[in-house]
C-alpha positions as CSV (number, residue, x, y, z in Angstrom):
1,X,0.0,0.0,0.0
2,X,1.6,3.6,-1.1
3,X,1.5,5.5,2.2
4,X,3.1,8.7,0.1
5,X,0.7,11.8,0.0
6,X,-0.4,12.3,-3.8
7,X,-0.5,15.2,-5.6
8,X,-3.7,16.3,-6.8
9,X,-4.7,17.7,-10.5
10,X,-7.8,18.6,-12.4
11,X,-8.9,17.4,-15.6
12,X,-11.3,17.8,-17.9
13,X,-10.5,14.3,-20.2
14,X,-10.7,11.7,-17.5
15,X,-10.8,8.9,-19.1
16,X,-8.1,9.9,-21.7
17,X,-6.1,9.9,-17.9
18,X,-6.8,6.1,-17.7
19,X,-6.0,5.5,-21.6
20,X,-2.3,7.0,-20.9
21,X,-1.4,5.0,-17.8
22,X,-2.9,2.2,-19.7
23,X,-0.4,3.0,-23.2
24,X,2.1,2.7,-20.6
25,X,1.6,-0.4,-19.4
26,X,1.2,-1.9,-23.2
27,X,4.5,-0.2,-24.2
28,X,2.4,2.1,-26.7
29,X,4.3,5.4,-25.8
30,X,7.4,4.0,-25.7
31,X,7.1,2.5,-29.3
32,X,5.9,5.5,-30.7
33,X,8.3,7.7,-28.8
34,X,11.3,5.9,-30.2
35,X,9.9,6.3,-34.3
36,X,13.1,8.3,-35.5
37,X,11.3,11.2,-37.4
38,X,13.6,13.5,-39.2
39,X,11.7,17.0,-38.2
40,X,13.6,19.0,-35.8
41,X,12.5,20.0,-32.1
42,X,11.4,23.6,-31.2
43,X,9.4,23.6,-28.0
44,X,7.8,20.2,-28.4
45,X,9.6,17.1,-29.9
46,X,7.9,15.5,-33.2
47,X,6.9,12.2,-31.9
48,X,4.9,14.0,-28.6
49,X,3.1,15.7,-31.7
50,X,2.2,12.1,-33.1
51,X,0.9,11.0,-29.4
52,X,-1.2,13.8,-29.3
53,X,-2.7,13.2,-32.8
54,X,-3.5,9.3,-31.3
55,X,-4.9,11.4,-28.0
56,X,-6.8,13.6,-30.2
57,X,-8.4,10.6,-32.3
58,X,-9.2,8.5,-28.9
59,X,-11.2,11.4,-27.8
60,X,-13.1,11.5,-31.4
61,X,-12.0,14.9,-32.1
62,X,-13.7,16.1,-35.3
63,X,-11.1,18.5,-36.3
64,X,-7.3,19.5,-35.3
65,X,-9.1,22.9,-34.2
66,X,-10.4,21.3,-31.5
67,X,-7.3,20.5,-29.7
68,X,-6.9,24.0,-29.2
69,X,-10.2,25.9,-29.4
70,X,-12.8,23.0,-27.9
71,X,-14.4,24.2,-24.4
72,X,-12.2,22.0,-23.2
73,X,-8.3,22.9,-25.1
74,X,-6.8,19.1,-25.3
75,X,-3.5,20.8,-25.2
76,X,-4.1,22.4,-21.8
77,X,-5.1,19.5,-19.8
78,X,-1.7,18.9,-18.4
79,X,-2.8,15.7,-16.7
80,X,-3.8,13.7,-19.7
81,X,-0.1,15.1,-21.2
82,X,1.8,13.8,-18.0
83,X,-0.7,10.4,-17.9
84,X,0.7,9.9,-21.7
85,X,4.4,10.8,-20.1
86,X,4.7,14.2,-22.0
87,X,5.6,17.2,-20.9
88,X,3.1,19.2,-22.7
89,X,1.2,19.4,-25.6
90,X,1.5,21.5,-29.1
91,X,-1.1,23.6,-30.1
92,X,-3.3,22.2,-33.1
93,X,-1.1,24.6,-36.0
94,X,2.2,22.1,-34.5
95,X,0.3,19.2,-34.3
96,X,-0.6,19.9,-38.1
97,X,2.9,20.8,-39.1
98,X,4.5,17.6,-37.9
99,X,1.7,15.6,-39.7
100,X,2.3,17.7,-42.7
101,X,5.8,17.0,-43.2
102,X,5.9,13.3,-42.7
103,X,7.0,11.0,-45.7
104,X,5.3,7.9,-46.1
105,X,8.5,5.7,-44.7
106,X,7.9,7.4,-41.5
107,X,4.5,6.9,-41.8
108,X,4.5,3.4,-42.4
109,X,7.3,3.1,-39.2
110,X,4.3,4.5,-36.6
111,X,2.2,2.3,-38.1
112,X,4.4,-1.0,-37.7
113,X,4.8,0.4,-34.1
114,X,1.3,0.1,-33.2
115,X,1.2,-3.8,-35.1
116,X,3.9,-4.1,-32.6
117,X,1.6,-3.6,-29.3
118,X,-1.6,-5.0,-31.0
119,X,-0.5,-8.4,-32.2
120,X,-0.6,-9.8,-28.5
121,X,-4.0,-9.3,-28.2
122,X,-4.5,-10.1,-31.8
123,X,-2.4,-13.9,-31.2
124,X,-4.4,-14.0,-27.6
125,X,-8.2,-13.4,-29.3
126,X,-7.1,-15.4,-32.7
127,X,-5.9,-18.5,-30.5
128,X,-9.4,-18.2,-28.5
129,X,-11.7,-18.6,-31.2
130,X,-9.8,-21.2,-32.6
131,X,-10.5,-22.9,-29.5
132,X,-14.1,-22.2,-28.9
133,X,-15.3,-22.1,-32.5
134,X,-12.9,-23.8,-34.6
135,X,-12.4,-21.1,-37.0
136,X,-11.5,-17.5,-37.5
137,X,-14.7,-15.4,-39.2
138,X,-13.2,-12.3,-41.6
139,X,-15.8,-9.2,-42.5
140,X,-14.6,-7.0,-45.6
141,X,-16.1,-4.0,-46.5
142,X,-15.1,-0.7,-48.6
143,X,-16.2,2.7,-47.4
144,X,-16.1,5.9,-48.4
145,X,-14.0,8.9,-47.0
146,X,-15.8,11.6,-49.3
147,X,-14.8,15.6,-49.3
148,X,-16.0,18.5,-50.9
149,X,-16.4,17.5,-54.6
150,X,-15.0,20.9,-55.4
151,X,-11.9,20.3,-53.0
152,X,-8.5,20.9,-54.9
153,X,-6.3,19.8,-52.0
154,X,-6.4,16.7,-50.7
155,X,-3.7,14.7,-52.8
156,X,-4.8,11.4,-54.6
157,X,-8.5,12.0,-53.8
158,X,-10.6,10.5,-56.7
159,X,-14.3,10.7,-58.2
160,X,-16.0,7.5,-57.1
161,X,-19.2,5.7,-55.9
162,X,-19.4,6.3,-52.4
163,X,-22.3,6.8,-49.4
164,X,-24.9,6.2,-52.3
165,X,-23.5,8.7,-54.6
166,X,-20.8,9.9,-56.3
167,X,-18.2,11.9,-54.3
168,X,-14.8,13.1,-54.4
169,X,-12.4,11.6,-52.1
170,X,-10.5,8.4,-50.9
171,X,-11.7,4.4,-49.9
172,X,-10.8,2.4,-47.0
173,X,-10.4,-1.3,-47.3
174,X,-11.7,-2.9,-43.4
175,X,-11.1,-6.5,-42.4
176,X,-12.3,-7.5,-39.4
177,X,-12.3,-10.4,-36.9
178,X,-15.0,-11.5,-34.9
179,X,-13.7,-11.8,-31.6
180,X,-15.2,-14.2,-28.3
181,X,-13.6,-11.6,-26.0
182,X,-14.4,-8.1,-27.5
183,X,-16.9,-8.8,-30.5
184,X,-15.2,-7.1,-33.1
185,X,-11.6,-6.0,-33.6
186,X,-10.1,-4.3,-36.5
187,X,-7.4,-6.6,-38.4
188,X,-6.4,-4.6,-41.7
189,X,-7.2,-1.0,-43.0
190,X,-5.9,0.0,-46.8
191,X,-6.2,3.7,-47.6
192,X,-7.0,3.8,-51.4
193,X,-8.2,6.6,-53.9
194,X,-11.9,7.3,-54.6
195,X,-12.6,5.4,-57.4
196,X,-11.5,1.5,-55.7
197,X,-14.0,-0.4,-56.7
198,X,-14.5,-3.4,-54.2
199,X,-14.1,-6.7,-56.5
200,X,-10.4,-5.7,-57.2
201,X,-9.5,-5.4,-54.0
202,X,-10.7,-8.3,-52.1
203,X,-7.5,-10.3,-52.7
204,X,-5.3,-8.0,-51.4
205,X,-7.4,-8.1,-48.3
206,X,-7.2,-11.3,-47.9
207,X,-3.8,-11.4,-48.5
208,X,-3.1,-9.1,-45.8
209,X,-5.2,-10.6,-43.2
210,X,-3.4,-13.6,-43.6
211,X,-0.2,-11.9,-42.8
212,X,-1.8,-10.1,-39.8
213,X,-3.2,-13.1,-38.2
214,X,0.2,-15.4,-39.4
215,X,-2.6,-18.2,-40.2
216,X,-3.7,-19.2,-43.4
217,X,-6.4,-22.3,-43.9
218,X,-5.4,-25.1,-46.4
219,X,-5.9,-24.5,-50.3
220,X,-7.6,-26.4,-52.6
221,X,-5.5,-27.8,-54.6
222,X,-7.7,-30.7,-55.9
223,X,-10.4,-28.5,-56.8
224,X,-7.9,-26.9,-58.6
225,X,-6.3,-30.0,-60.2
226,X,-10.2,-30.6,-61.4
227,X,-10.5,-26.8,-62.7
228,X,-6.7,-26.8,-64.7
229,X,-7.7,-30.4,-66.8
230,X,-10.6,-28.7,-67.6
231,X,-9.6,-25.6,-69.2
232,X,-6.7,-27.9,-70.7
233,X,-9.4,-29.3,-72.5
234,X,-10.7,-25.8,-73.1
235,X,-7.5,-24.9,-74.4
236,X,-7.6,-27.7,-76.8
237,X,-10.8,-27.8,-78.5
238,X,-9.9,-23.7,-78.7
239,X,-6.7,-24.4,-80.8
240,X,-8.4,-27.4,-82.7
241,X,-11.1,-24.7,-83.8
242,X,-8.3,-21.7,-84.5
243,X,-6.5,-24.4,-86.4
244,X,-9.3,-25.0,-89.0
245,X,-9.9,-21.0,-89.1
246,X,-6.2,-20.7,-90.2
247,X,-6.8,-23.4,-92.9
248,X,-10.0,-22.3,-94.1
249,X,-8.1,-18.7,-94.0
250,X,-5.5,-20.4,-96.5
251,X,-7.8,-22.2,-98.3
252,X,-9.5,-18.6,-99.0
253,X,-6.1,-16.9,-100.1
254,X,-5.7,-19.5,-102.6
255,X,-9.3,-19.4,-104.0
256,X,-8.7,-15.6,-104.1
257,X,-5.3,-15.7,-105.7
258,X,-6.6,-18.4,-108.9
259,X,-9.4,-16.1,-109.6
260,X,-7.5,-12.9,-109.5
261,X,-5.3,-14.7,-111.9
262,X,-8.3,-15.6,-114.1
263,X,-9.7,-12.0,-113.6
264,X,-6.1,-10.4,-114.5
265,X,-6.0,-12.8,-117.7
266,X,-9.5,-11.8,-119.1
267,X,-9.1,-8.2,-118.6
268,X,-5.8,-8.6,-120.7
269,X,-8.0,-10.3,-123.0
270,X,-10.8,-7.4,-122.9
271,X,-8.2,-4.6,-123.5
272,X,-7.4,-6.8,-126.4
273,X,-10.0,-7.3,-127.5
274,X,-11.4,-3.5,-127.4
275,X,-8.7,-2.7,-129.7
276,X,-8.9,-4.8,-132.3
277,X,-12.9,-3.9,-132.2
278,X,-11.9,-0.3,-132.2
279,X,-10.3,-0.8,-135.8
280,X,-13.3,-2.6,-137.4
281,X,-15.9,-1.2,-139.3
282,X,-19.0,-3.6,-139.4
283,X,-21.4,-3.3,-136.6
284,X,-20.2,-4.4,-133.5
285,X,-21.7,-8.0,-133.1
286,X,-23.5,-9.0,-129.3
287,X,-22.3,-12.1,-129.2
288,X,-18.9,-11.7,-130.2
289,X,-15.6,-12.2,-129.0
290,X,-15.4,-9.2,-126.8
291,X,-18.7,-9.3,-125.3
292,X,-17.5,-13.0,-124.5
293,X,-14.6,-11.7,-122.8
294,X,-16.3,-9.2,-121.0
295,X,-19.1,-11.7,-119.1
296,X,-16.3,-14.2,-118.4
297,X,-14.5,-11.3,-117.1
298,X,-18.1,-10.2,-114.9
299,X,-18.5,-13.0,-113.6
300,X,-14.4,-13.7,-112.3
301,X,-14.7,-10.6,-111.1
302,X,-18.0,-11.4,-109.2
303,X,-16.7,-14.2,-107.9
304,X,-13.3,-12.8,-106.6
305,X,-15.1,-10.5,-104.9
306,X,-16.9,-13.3,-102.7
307,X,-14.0,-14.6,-101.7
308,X,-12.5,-11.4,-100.8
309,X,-15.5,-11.2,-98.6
310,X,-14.7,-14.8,-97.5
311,X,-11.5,-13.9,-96.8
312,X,-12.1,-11.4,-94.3
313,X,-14.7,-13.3,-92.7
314,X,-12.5,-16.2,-92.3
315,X,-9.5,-13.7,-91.2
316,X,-11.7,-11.9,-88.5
317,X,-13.1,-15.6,-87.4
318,X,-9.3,-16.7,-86.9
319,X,-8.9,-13.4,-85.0
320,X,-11.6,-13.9,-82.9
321,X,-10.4,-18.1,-82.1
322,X,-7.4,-16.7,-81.9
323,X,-7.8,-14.4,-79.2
324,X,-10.2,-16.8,-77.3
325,X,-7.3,-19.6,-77.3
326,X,-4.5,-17.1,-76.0
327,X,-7.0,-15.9,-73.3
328,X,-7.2,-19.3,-71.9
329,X,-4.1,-20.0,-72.6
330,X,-3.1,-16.6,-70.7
331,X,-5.7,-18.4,-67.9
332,X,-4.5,-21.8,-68.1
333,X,-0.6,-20.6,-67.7
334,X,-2.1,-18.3,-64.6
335,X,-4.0,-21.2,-62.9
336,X,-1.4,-23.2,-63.1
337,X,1.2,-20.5,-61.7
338,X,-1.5,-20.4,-58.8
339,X,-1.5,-23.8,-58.3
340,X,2.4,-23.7,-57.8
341,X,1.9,-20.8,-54.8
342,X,-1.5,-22.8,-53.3
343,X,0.9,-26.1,-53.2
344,X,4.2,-24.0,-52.1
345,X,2.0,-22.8,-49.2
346,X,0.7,-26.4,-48.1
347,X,4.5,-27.4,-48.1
348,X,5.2,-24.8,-45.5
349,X,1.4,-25.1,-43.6
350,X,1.8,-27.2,-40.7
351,X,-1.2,-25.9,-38.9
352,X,-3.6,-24.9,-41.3
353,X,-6.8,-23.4,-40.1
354,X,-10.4,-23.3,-41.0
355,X,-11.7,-19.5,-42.0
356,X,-15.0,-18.0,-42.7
357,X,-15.4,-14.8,-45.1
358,X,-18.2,-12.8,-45.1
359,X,-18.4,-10.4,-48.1
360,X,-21.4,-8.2,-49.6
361,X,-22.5,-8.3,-53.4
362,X,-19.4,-5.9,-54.9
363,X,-17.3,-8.0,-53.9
364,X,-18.8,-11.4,-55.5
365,X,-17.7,-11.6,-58.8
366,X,-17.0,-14.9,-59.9
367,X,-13.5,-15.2,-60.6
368,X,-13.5,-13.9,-56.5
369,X,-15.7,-16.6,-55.3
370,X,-13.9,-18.9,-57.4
371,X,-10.2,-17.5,-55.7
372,X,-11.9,-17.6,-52.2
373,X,-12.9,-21.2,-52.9
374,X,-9.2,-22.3,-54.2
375,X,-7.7,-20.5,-51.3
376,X,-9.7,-22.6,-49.0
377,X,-12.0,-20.3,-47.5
378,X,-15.5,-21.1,-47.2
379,X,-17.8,-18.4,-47.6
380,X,-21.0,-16.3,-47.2
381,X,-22.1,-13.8,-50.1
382,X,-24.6,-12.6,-52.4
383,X,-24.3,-12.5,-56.0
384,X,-22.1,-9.7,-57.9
385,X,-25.3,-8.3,-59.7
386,X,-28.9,-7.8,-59.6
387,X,-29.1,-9.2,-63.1
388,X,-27.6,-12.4,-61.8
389,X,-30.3,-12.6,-58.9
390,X,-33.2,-12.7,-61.6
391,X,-31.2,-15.3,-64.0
392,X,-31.0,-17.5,-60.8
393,X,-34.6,-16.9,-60.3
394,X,-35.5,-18.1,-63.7
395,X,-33.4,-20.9,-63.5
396,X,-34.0,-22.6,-60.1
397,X,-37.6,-21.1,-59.1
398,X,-39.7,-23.8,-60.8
399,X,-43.0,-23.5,-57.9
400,X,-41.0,-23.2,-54.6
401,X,-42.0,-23.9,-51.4
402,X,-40.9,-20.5,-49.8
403,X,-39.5,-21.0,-45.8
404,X,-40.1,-18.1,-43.5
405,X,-36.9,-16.9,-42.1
406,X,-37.7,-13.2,-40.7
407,X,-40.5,-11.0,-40.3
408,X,-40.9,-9.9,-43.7
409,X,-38.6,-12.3,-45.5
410,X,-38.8,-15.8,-47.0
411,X,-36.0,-18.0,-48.4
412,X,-35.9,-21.4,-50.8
413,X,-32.3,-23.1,-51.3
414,X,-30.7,-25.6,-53.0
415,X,-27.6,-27.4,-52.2
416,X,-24.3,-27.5,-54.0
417,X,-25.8,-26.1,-57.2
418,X,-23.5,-25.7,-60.8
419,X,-24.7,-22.3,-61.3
420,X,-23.2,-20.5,-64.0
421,X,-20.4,-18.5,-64.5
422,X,-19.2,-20.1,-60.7
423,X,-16.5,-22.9,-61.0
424,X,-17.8,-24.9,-58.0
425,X,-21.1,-26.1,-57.0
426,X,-22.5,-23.7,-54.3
427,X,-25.2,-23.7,-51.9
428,X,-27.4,-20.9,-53.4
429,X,-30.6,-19.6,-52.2
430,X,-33.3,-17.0,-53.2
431,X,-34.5,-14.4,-50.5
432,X,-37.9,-12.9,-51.1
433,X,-38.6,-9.6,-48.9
434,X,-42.4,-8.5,-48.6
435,X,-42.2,-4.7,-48.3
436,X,-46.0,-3.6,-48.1
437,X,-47.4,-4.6,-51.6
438,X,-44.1,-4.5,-52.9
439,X,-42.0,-8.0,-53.3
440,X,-38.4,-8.1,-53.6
441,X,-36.0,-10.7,-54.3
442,X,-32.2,-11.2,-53.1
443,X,-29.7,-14.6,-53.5
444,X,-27.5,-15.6,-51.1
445,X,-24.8,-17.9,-52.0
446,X,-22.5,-20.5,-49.7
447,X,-19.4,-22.7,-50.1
448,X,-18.0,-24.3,-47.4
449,X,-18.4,-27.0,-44.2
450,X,-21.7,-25.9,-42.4
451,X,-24.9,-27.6,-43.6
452,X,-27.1,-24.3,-44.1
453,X,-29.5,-25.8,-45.5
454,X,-30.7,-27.6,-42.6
455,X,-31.3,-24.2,-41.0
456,X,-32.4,-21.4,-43.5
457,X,-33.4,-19.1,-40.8
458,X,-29.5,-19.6,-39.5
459,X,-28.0,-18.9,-43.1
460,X,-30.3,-15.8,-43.0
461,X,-29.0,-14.7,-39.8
462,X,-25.2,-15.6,-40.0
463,X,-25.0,-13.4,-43.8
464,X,-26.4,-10.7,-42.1
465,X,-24.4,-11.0,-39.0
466,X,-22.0,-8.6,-41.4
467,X,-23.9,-5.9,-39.6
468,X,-21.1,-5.9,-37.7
469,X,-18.8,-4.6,-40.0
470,X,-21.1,-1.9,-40.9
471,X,-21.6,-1.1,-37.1
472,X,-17.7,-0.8,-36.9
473,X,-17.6,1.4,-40.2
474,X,-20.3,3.6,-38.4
475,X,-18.7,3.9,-35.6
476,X,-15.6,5.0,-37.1
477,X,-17.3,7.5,-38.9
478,X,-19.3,8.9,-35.9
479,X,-17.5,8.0,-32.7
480,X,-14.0,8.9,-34.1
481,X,-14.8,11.4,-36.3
482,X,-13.8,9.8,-39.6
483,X,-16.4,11.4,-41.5
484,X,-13.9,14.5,-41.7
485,X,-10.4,13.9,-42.6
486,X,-8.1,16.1,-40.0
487,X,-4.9,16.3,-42.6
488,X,-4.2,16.9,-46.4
489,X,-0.9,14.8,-47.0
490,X,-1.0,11.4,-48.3
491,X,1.6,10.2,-45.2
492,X,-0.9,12.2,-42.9
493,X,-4.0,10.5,-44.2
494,X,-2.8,6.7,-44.6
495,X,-1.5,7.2,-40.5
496,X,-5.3,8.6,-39.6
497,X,-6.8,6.0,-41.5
498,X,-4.6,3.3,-39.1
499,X,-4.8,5.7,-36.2
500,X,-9.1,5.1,-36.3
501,X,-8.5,1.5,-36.4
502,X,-6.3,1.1,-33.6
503,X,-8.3,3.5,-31.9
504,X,-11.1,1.5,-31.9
505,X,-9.6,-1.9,-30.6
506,X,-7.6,0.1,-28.3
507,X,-10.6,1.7,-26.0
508,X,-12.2,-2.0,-26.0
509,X,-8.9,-3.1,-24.5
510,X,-8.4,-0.9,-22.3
511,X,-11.9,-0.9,-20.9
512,X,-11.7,-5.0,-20.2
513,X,-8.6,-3.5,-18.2
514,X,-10.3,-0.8,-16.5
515,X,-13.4,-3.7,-15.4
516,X,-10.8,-6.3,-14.4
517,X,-8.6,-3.6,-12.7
518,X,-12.3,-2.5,-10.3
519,X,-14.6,-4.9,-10.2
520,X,-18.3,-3.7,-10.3
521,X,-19.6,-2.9,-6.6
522,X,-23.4,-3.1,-5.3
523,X,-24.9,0.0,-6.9
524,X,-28.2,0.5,-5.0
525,X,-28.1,4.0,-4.2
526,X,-26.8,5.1,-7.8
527,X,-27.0,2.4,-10.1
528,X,-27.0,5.3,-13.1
529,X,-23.8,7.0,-12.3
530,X,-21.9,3.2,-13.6
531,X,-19.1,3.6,-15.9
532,X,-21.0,2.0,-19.0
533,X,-17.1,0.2,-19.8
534,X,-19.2,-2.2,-22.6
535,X,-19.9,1.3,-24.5
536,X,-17.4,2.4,-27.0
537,X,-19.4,5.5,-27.6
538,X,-20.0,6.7,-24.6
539,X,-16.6,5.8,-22.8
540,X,-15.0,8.2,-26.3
541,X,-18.0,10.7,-26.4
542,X,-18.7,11.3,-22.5
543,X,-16.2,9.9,-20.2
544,X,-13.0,10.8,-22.1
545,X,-14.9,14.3,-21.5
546,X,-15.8,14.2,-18.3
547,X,-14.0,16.3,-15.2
548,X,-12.2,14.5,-12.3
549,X,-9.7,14.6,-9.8
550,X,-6.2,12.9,-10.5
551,X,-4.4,11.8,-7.4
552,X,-0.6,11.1,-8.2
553,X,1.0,8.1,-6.8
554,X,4.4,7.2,-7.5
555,X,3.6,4.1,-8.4
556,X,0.1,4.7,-10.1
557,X,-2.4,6.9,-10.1
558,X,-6.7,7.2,-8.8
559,X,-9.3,8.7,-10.7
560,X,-12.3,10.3,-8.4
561,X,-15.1,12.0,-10.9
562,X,-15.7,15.5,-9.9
563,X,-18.8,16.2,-8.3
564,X,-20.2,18.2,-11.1
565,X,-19.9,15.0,-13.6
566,X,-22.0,12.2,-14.8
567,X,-20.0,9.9,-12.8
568,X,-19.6,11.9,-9.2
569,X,-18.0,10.3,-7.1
570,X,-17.0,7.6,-8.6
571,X,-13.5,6.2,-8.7
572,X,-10.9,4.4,-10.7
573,X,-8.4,2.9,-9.7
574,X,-5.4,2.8,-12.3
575,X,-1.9,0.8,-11.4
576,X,-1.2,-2.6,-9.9
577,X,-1.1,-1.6,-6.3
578,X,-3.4,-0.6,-3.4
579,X,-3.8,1.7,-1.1
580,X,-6.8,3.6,1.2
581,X,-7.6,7.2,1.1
582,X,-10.4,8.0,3.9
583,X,-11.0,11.6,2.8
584,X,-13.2,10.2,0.3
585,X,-16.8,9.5,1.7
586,X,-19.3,7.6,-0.2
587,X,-17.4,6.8,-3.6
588,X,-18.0,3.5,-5.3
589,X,-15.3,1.4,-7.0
590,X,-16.2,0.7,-11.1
């Protein structure tokens, strides 16, 4: 127990008080305190500048402004700068400076730093729902970071389809893992320009979740074996047929090239002819040699110019099968180069893994699902386009017994279906939605280990379990101010875009610490002054706002809420110690 008499400070960001001594504990301020950033030191060093951007984003700042001009200035709360181990903080125009003149090296250095402290908990939560589920469950989304379509300053920014419309302004690529101790935690972010389009960017995703979680399941490489010997065969009945265009395209030439002969010959004969005509006198006779000459000439000439049309025809056709064969030739030599990689990583696999993507329509194309499926993923997804929902509709919905699987919304599936253009059989279902007297229809699709068919209100719920990503992306937006961009350099804006995300697990991390550090006490007499530590929103938007009193211990520090705040009188308790302090009277531990 510290006996030592604390020293006692006001501040108006409490809980950004409890985030510090927390950074500290995970090694966060160190890491990013020891980034070498090649800016020079005036009054405050570069990297305190960087913490304070993280500070700034934990307390969902909307703007750099606010730092300095909120009610509450950020950067003069000197107990949230010493919590973080500053001395003090920059005013916003520094804070903006710094993150102005960062290159993208040093950039990408902060970033690593924060992999660095997150892949612990990443490992800890991966390693626990292998163990209580089995598998690992990926959400991918794209959303859109839009500004002012008449904005000439923020580098890179693109025209795009973005918040149902078309904006100005960058993508973010999300993958998320559903986690058994937090729900949701962020895995990958990819800053990209406006005009991304999601279907071209889900393998990189992939990719790169893979490398973040170190785990990979194992590819399919006999699905794959199956798919090359059949586009072999492709490839062969495609160069049989180009074969035949070429000889039918010789066979053409030579037609051609007799009857141009012919032609050439009677036209020699014509001109002949026509001059000896010219020196007679007598009447010119109809049936003559000349008028001879000239319908044999008529009628070479007629036919050479069929078989100049011939020609072409056959030309363009052995374009066209010429074309066809390279492209799956081009696919053949690709699929094959991708069977090398999927049977490379086996070799090296020891502990292969089973894993879950959820994905929305953009990102369903079928050379995706078809990737997904070869990488050994199974999968939940809806079809790329609407046009492809009503050609499924036509083709499987011969009278269907329609199953009620929501309020307004009925299903019928079929299992392991060969639906074209998909390579494998997929479990594919049709989703009607009764909308007043309006009926819409949906598709979802399926590959993979779990019988959904036995349970259509199940498959219903699990696709649309991707709520959660969308929850996630909303929060973002509203809970840590993404919906404005705080910086207009590209280094500036790919750190925010990794700042949000870490953001985001971070607070759920720390607030598992804060409940296992005080434990809930009986709350009868104010049950609504709780710390709501389950409430990402509220801890960012209201606590991290909220007045208290800091008492300083050397080895650790208390939190009592000020009297005037949501929370009076409550207390928190921040270091691995304990101690007593009987000035307090009726406080509560969180």
């Amino acid at each position: 127990m510290s006996t030592t008499q604390p020293s006692e400070e006001l501040t108006s960001h409490a809980l950004l008080v409890a985030w510090g001594i927390y950074a500290r504990q995970l090694g966060l301020i160190a890491e990013l305190m020891n980034v070498e950033l090649k800016q020079q030191t005036y009054q405050h060093r570069p990297q305190t500048k960087v913490v304070e951007f993280l500070v700034a984003m934990l307390a969902g700042l909307p703007h750099l402004q606010a730092i300095s001009r909120a009610a509450h200035p950020l950067d003069q709360d000197q107990a949230v700068a010493t919590a973080w181990q500053q001395p003090g903080w920059a005013d916003y125009s520094g804070v903006s400076r710094t993150l102005r003149a960062l290159h993208q090296s040093e950039a990408e250095a902060i970033v690593a730093a924060l992999r660095r402290v997150s892949q612990p908990f990443l490992a800890a939560e991966i390693q626990l729902a292998l163990r209580q589920t089995g598998m690992l469950l990926y959400d991918l989304d794209l959303t859109g970071r839009p500004v002012s379509n008449s904005s000439e300053t923020y580098p890179g920014a693109e025209f795009g389809y973005m918040s149902d419309g078309l904006f100005l302004g960058y993508q973010a690529a999300l993958v998320s893992l559903q986690s058994p101790t937090y729900g949701r935690l962020w895995l990958v972010v990819t800053p990209h320009a406006g005009d991304t389009v999601s279907c071209k960017e889900l393998r990189p995703m992939i990719q790169a979740a893979e490398q973040s979680s170190g785990l990979r399941p194992r590819r399919r490489t006999d699905l794959l074996l199956g798919r090359i010997d059949h586009l072999q065969q492709q490839v062969a009945a495609a160069e049989l047929r180009w074969q035949n265009s070429q000889r039918q395209v010789r066979e053409a030439l030579h037609c051609r090239q007799e009857l141009s002969q012919l032609a050439d010959e009677w036209r020699e004969r014509v001109c002949a002819y026509e001059q000896l005509e010219a020196q007679r006198t007598e009447m010119r006779r109809p049936f003559g040699r000349l008028a001879g000459a000239r319908r044999r000439l008529a009628g070479y000439e007629q036919r050479l110019n069929h078989w100049q049309q011939k020609v072409t025809k056959t030309e363009q056709l052995c374009q066209k099968r010429h074309r066809l064969w390279q492209q799956l030739h081009d696919s053949l030599i690709t699929l094959m180069q991708h069977l090398d990689r999927c049977q490379a990583d086996n070799a090296q696999n020891q502990h292969p893994i089973r894993a879950v993507v959820r994905i929305d329509a953009g990102f369903g194309t079928c050379e995706n699902l078809d990737w997904l499926i070869e990488m050994g993923y199974d999968l939940y997804t809806k079809p790329y386009s609407h046009e492809a929902v009503t050609a499924l509709h036509k083709q499987l919905s011969h009278e269907p017994s329609w199953q009620k699987v929501d309020d307004n919304a009925e299903m019928i599936a079929w299992r392991a279906t060969a639906v074209s253009p998909y390579s494998y059989p997929l479990d594919v279902a049709l989703v009607r939605f009764h909308t007043g007297k309006t009926l819409r229809h949906s598709a979802l699709l399926h590959y993979g280990q779990d019988d959904v068919l036995a349970d259509l209100s199940a498959w219903f719920r699990r696709y649309n379990q991707r709520q959660l990503i969308e929850a996630g992306i909303k929060e973002g937006k509203n809970v840590f101010a993404m919906h404005h961009l705080k910086v207009r350099s590209q280094p500036a804006l790919f750190l925010q875009e990794h700042f949000a995300v870490f953001a985001a697990n971070f607070v759920r991390w720390a607030a598992r610490w804060l409940r296992q550090a005080n434990p809930p006490a009986e709350m009868a007499n104010h049950p609504s002054t709780v710390l709501p530590l389950h409430s990402v929103k509220t801890l960012v938007q209201v606590a991290a706002h909220t007045t208290a009193v800091v008492y300083w211990f050397p080895d650790g520090c208390l939190l009592r809420f000020s009297d005037q705040s949501l929370y009076a009188g409550s207390i928190l308790q921040l270091g691995a110690w304990a101690f007593q302090l009987p000035l307090f009277q009726n406080y509560h531990f969180l």
